[in-house]
C-alpha positions as CSV (number, residue, x, y, z in Angstrom):
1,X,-21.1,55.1,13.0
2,X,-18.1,56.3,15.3
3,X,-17.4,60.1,15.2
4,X,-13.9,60.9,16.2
5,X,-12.8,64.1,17.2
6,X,-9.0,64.8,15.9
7,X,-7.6,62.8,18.6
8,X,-4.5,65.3,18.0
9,X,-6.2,68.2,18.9
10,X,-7.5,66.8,22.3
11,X,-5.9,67.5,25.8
12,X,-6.2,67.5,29.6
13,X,-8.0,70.5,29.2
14,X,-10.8,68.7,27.1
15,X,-11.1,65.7,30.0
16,X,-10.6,67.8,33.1
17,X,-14.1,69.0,33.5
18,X,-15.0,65.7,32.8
19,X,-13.8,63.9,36.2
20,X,-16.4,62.1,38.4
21,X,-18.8,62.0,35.2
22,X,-19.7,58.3,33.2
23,X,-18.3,57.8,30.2
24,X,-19.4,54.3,28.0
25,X,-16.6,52.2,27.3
26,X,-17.3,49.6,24.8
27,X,-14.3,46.4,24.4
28,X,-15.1,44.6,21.4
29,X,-17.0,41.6,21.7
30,X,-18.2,42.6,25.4
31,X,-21.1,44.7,26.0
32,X,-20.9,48.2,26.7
33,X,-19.9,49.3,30.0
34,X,-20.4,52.2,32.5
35,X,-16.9,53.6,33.4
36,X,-16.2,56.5,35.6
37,X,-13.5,59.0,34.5
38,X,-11.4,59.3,38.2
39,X,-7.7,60.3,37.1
40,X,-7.0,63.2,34.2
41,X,-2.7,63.4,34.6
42,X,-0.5,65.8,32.3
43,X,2.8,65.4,31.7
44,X,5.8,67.5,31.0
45,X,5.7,68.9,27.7
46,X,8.3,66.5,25.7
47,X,9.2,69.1,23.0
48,X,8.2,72.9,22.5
49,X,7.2,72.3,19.2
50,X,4.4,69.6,19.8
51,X,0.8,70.7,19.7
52,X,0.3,69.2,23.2
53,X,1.6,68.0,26.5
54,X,1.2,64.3,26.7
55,X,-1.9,63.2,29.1
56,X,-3.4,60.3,30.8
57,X,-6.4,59.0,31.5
58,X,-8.0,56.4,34.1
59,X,-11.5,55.0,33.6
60,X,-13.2,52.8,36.4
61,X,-15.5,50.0,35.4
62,X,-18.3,48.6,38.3
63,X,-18.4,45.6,35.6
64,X,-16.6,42.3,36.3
65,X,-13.0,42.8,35.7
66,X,-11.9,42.4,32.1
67,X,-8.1,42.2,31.8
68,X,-8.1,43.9,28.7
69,X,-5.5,46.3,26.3
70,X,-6.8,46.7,22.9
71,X,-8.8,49.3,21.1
72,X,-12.1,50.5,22.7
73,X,-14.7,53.0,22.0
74,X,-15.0,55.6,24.6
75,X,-17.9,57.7,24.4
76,X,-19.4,61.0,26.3
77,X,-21.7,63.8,24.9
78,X,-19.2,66.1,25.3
79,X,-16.3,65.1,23.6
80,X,-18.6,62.1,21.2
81,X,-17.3,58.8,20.9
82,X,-13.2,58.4,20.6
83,X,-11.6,55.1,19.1
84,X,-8.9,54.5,21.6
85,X,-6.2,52.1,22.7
86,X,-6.8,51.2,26.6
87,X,-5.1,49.3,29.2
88,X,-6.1,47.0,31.9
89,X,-4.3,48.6,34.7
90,X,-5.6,46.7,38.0
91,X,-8.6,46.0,39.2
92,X,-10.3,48.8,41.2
93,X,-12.4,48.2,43.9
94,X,-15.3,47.5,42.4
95,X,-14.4,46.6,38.7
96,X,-11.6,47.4,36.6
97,X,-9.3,50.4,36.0
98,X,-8.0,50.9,32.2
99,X,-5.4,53.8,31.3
100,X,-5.8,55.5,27.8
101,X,-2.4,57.6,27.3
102,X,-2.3,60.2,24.9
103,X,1.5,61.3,23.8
């Protein structure tokens, strides 16, 4: 079963102490893979009203590159698992790197 923390509520703040740590990224119909949290980036707030400034995420995979953008399941014990959108964003050096925005 996939717990979701309100993906609303989450921020930079939630990811930053979370650089440089393994996260499990799981593409459907692939097996789970080990990818490494290496880029947290906030944005400008786009309105004073909104609950958050928009943020950005990069994972890097040491699996085989999978050119893939789609929904995932990214999970850590501290934040649980998240049912997120990723994107394939280029392949690093020694897998691939996917971008998970959050606006």
């Amino acid at each position: 079963m996939i717990v979701t923390p309100d993906l609303a509520a989450l921020t930079a703040d939630h990811f930053r102490p979370l650089l440089d740590q393994d996260f499990t990224l799981a593409i459907d119909g692939a097996a789970p893979c080990a990818a490494r949290l290496v880029e947290v980036t906030e944005g400008a707030p786009l309105h004073p009203s909104l609950p958050r400034a928009p943020f950005s995420l990069i994972l890097q995979t040491t699996a085989p590159p999978v050119p893939w953008q789609g929904p995932v399941v990214l999970a850590h014990p501290a934040i649980g698992e998240l049912a997120i959108v990723v994107t394939a964003v280029a392949p690093g050096p020694t897998g691939q790197r996917y971008q998970a925005v959050f606006a």
